[in-house]
C-alpha positions as CSV (number, residue, x, y, z in Angstrom):
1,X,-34.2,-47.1,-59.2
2,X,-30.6,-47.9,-60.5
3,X,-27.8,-45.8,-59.5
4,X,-25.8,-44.3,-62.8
5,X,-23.0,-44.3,-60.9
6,X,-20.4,-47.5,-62.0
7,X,-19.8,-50.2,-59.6
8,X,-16.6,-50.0,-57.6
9,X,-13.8,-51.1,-59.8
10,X,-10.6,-52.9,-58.9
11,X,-7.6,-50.7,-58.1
12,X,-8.0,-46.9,-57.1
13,X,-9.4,-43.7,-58.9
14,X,-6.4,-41.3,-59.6
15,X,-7.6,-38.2,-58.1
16,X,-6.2,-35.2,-60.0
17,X,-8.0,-32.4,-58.9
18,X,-6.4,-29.4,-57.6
19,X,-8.4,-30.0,-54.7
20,X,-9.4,-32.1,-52.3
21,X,-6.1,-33.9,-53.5
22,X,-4.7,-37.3,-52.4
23,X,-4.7,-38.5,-48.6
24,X,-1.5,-40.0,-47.9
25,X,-1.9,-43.0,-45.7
26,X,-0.2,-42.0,-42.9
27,X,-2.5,-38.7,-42.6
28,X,-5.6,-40.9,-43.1
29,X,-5.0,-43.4,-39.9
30,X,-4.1,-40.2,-38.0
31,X,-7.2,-39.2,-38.5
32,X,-8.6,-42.4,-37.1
33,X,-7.7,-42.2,-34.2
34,X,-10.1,-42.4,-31.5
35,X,-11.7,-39.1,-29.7
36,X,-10.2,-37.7,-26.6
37,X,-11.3,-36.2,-23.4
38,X,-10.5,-32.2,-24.4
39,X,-8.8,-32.1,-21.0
40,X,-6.5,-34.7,-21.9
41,X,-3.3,-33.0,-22.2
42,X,-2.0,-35.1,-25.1
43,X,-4.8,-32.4,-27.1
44,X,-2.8,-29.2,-25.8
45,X,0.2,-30.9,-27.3
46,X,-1.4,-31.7,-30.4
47,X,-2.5,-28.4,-30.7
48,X,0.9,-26.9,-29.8
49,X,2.5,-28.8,-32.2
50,X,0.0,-27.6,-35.3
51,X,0.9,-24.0,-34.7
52,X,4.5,-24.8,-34.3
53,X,4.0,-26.7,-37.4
54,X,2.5,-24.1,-39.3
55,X,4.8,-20.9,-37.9
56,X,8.0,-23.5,-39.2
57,X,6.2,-23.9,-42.6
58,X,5.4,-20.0,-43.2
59,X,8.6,-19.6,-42.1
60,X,7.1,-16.9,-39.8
61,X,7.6,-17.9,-35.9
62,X,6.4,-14.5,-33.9
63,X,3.1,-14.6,-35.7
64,X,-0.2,-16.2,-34.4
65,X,-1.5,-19.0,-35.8
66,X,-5.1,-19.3,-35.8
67,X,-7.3,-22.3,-37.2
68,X,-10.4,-22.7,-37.9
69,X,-13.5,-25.4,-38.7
70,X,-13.6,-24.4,-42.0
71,X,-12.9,-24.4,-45.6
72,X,-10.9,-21.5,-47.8
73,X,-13.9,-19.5,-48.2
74,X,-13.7,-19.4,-44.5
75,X,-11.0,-17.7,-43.7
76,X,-11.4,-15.1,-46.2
77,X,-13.8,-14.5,-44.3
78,X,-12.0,-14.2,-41.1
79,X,-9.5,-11.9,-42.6
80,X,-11.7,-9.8,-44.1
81,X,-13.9,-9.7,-40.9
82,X,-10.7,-9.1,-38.9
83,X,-9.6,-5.9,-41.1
84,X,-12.7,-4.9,-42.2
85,X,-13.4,-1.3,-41.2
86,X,-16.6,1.4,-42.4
87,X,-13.7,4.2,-42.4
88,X,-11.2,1.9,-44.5
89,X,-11.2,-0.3,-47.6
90,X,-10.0,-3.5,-48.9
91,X,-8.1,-3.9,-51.7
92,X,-8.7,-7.1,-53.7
93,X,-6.4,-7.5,-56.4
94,X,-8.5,-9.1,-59.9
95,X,-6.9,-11.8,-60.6
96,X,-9.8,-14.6,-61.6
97,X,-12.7,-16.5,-60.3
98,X,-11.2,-16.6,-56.7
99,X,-10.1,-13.2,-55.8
100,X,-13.9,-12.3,-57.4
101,X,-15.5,-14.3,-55.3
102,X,-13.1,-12.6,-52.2
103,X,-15.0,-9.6,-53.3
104,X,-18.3,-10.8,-53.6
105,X,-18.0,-12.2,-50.1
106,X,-16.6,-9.4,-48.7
107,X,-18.7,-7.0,-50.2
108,X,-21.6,-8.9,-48.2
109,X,-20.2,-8.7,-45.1
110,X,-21.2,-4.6,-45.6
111,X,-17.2,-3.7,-46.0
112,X,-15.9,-1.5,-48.8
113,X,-13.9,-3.1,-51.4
114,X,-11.7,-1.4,-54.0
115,X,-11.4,-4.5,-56.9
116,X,-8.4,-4.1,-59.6
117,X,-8.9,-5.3,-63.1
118,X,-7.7,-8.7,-64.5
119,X,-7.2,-9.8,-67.6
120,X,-7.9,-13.2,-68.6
121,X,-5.1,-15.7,-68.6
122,X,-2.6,-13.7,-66.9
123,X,-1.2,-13.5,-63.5
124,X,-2.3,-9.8,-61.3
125,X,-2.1,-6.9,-62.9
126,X,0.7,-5.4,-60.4
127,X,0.6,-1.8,-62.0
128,X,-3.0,-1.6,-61.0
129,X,-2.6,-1.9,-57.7
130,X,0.2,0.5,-57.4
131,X,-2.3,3.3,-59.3
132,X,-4.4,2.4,-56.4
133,X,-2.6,2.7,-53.9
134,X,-0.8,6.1,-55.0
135,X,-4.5,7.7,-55.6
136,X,-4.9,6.6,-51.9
137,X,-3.2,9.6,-50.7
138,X,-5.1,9.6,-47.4
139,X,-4.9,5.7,-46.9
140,X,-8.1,4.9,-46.5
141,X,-7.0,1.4,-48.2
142,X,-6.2,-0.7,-45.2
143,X,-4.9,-3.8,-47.0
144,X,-4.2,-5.5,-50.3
145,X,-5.6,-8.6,-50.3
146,X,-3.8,-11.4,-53.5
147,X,-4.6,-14.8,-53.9
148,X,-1.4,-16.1,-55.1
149,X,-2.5,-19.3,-57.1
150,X,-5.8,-18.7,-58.6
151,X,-6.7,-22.5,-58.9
152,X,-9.7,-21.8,-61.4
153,X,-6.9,-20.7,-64.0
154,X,-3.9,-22.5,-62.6
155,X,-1.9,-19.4,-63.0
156,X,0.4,-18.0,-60.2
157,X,1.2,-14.3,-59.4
158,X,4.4,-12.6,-58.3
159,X,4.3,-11.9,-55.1
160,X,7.5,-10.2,-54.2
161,X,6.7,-7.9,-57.0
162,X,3.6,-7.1,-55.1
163,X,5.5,-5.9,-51.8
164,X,8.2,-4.1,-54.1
165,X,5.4,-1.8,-55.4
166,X,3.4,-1.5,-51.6
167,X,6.9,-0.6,-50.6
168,X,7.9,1.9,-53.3
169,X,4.3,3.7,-53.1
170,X,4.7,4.4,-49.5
171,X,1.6,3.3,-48.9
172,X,1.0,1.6,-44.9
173,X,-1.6,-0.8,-46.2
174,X,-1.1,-4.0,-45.0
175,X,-0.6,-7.3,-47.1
176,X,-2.6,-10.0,-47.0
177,X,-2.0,-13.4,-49.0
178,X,-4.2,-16.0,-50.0
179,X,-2.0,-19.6,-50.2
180,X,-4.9,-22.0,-50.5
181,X,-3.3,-23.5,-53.1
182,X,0.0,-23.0,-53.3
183,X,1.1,-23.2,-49.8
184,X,3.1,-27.0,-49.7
185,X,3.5,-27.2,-53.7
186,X,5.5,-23.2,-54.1
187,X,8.0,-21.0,-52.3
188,X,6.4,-19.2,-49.6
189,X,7.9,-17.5,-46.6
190,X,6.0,-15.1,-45.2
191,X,8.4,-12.7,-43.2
192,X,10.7,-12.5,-45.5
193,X,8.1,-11.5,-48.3
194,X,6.6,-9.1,-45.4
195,X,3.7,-10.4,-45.4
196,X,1.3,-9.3,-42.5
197,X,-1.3,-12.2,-42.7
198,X,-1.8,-15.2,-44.8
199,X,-4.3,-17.4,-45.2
200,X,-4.7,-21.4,-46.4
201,X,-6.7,-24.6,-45.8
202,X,-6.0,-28.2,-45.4
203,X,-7.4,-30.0,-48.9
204,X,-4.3,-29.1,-51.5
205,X,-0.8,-29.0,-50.7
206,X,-1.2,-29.5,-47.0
207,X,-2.3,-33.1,-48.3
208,X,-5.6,-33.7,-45.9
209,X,-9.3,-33.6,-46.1
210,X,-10.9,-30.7,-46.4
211,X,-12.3,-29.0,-43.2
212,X,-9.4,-27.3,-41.7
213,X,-8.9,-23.5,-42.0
214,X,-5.7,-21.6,-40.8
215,X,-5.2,-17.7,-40.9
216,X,-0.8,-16.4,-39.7
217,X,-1.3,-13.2,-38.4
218,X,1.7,-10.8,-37.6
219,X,1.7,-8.3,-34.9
220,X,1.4,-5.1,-36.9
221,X,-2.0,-6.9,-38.4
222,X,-2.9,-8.0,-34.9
223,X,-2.9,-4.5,-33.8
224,X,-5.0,-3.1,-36.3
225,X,-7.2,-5.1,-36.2
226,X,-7.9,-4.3,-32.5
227,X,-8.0,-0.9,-33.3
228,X,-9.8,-0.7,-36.3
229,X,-12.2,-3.5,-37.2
230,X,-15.8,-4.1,-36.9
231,X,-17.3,-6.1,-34.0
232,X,-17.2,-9.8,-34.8
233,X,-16.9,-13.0,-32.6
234,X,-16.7,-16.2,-34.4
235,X,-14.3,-15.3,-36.3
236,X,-12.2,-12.9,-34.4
237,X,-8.6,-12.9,-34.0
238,X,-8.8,-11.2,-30.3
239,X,-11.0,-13.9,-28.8
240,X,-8.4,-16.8,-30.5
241,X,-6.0,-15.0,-29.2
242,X,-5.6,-17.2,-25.6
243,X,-4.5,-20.1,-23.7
244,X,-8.0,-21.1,-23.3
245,X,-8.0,-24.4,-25.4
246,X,-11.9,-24.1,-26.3
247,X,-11.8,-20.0,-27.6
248,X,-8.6,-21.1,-29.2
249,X,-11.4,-22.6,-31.5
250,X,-14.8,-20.8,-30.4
251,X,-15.7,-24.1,-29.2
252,X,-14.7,-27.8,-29.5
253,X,-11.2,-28.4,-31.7
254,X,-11.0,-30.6,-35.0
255,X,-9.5,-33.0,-33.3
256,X,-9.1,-35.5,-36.2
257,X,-8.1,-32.7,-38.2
258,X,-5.3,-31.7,-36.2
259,X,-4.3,-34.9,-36.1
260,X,-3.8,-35.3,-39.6
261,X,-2.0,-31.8,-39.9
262,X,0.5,-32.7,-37.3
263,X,1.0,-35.6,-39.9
264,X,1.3,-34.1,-42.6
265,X,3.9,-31.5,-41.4
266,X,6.3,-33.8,-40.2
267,X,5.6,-35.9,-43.8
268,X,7.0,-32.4,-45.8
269,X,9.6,-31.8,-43.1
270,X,10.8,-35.2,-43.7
271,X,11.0,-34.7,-47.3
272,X,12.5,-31.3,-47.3
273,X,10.6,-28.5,-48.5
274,X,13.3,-27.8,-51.1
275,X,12.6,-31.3,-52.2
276,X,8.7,-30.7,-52.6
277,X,8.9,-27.3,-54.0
278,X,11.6,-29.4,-56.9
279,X,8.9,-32.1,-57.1
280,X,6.0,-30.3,-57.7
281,X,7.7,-28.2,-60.2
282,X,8.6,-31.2,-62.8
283,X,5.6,-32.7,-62.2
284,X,3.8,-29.4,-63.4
285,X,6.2,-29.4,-66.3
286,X,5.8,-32.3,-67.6
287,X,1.9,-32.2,-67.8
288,X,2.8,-28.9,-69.9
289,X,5.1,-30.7,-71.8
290,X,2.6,-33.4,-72.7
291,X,-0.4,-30.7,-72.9
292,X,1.8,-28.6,-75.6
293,X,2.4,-32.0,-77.9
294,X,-1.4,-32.1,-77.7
295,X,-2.2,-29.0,-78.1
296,X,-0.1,-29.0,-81.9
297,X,-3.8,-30.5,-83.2
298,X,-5.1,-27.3,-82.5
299,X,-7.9,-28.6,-80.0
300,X,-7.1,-27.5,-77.0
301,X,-3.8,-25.2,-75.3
302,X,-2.7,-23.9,-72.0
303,X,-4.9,-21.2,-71.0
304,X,-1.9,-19.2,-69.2
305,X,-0.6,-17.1,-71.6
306,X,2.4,-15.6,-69.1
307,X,5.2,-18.5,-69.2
308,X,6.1,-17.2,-65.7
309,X,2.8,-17.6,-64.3
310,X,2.6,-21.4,-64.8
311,X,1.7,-22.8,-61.3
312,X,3.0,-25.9,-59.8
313,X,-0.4,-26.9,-58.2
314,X,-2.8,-26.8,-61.3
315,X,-2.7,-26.7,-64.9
316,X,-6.0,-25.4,-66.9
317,X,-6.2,-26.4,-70.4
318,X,-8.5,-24.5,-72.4
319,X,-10.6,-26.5,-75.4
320,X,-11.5,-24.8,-78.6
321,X,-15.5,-24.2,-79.4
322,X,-17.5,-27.6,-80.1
323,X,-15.6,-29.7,-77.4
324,X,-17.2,-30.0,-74.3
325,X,-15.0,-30.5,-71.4
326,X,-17.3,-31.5,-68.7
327,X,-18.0,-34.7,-71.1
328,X,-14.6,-35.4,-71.4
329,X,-14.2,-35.4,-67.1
330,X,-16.9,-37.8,-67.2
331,X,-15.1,-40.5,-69.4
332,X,-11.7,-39.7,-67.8
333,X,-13.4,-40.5,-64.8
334,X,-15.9,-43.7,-65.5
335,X,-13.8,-45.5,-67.9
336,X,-10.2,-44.6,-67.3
337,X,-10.6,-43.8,-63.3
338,X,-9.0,-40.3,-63.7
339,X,-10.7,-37.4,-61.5
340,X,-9.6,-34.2,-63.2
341,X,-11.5,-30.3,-62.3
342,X,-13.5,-29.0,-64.7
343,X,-13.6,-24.8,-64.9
344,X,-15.2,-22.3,-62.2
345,X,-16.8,-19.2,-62.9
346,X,-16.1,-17.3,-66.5
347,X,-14.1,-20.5,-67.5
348,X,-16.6,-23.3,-66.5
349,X,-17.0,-25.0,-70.0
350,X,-14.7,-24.2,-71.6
351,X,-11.6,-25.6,-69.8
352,X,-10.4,-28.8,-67.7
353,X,-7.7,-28.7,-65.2
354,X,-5.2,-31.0,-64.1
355,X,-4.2,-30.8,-60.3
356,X,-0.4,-31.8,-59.4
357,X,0.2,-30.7,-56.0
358,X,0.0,-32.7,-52.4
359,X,0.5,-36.1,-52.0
360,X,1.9,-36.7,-55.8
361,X,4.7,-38.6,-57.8
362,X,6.1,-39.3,-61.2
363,X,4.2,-42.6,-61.9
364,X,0.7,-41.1,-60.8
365,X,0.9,-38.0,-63.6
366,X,2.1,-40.5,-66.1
367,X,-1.3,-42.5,-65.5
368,X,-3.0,-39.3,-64.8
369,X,-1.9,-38.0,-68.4
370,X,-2.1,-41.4,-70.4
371,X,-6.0,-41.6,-69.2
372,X,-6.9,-38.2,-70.0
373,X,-5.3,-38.9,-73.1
374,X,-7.4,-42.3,-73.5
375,X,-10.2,-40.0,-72.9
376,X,-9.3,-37.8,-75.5
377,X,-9.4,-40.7,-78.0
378,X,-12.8,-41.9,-76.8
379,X,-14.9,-38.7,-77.6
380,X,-12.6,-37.8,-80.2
381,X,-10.9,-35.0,-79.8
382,X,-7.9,-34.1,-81.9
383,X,-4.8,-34.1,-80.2
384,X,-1.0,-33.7,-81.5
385,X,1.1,-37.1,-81.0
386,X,4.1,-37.8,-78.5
387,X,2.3,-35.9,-75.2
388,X,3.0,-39.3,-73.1
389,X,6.5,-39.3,-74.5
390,X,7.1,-35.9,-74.1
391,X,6.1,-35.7,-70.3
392,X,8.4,-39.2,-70.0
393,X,11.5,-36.8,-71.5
394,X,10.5,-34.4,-69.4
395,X,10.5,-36.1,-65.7
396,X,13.6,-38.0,-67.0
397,X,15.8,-34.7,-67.6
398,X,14.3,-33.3,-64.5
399,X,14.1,-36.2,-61.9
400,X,17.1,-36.0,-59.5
């Protein structure tokens, strides 16, 4: 039988999902490298240097860095696992298809989970969680859980207004922050937003394959979890917490892994994170740019509706009734070698998403935008003139 699939062409598929993203080179023959005797002590360096990596990248050098073989689902996982009490619960802020399917996976691990509403297309709903927490007046709420990029949307929350209202209510609960995908593409620091634990994984802005799983963990978190949570092993934060290279990882590291993260650290140090934070922010722009020239046809628009809640990792574009956007990926992708996301969740038909973040520069949104464009033309979909020029004004104002 033949395969459907188109022969390899000449040249290279732009991928422009908001994860797995681009590979740069250097991270990709890291990875090659052969496999190493776990007693070599070149692998306790590696290792070393991966969690002084990640504590210089959080911005967050007394907490414990723990990774994991995993994905982002994961290590919700392991922080839920690790807080996760029968006398407390844990609050997950709504705030789209990701932080529900927090809930849902935390909710099947047996622990109780207070959920806040969300409405669609806007960042957290901050004064929901502060009614919760204030109703919580004998803190049985033992953390608030926010994923600050919601990568099914593409829209990103506030998350110092978050601490403001933990802070004003009183309230001990500890806060817990998702950065799967924002973490290398937005400003995050984690003490200085007191953040107790955060959590990420290597396939976005961390610019790697997917496969690697990392929880920060600050002492006050550390200590309740060891007086508080439920029995676990696999993924627990007291048996990680050693010297002992192989329960460092409940087992045998991912040795390739690392040595791609150590990679692609030094690659964002190099650049200067002020620099990657600046980049990724014009590059989101000027896809908006372009999507609002299109958008004037009255076809498709930005499904954030909050101007301040525009991330710099994603951008979701929402298509009017009668236009199917999983049709549109496949002729983006087969004729015009563009790999865009489609929608997750409540949103899967009805939107496509454009990934910026990782390993990305001016000319690849250019040719990301012009083939989604040429796909546009192919199935005919109406779209509003200038969107190419417009995203060309736009990184030409912004590019230093």
């Amino acid at each position: 039988m033949s395969s459907p699939i188109t022969p390899r062409l000449p040249g290279i598929r732009f991928v422009h999902s908001p994860g797995p993203t681009h590979v740069p080179d250097e991270v990709m023959h890291a990875m090659q490298r052969p496999m190493t005797d776990l007693a070599d002590p070149r692998v306790a360096a590696l290792i070393a240097a991966c969690e002084t990596g990640m504590k210089d990248l959080l911005n967050s050098p007394a907490s414990d860095v723990f990774f994991y073989a995993s994905n982002g689902h994961g290590v919700w996982e392991a922080a839920s696992a690790n807080l996760g009490s029968d006398q407390h619960s844990l609050l997950i802020a709504g705030s789209g298809h990701f932080s529900d399917q927090w809930a849902i996976q935390t909710t099947a691990l047996g622990l109780p989970v207070i959920r806040t509403p969300h409405t669609e297309g806007q960042p957290i709903d901050i004064a929901a969680i502060e009614a919760a927490l204030r109703e919580d007046t004998q803190h049985h709420i033992a953390a608030v859980m926010v994923v600050h990029t919601d990568t099914a949307s593409g829209i990103t929350s506030d998350l110092q207004a978050i601490r403001k209202v933990i802070n004003s209510t009183g309230h001990p609960a500890l806060y817990v922050v998702d950065v799967v995908a924002s973490l290398g593409a937005a400003p995050f620091d984690m003490d200085a937003l007191g953040a107790d634990v955060c959590l990420g994984s290597s396939q976005k802005g961390l610019m790697m394959p997917p496969g690697l799983g990392f929880v920060a963990v600050n002492a006050k978190a550390f200590a309740w979890s060891k007086a508080h949570a439920k029995p676990r092993f696999y993924w627990s934060w007291l048996e990680r917490k050693t010297d002992i290279q192989s329960a460092k990882f409940c087992g045998t590291p991912p040795l390739a892994h690392l040595a791609g993260l150590e990679v692609s650290l030094g690659l964002l140090k190099a650049e200067g994170l002020p620099a990657v934070f600046a980049r990724h922010q014009r590059l989101g722009g000027a896809v908006r740019a372009a999507v609002n020239c299109w958008a004037t046809a009255g076809s498709i628009k930005l499904h954030c509706q909050d101007p301040n809640g525009f991330s710099s990792s994603v951008t979701a574009i929402e298509v009017v009734a009668g236009i199917d956007p999983e049709a549109l990926r496949v002729v983006a992708r087969e004729k015009f070698q563009v790999a865009m996301a489609g929608g997750l969740g409540p949103l899967a038909g009805r939107v496509f998403r454009i990934g910026h973040l990782g390993d990305m520069n001016e000319p690849m949104i250019l040719g990301a935008l012009a083939g989604i464009e040429a796909a546009m033309t192919v199935q005919k979909i109406p779209y509003g003139p200038n969107g190419m020029a417009a995203a060309i004004a736009y990184l030409a104002e912004h590019t230093p």
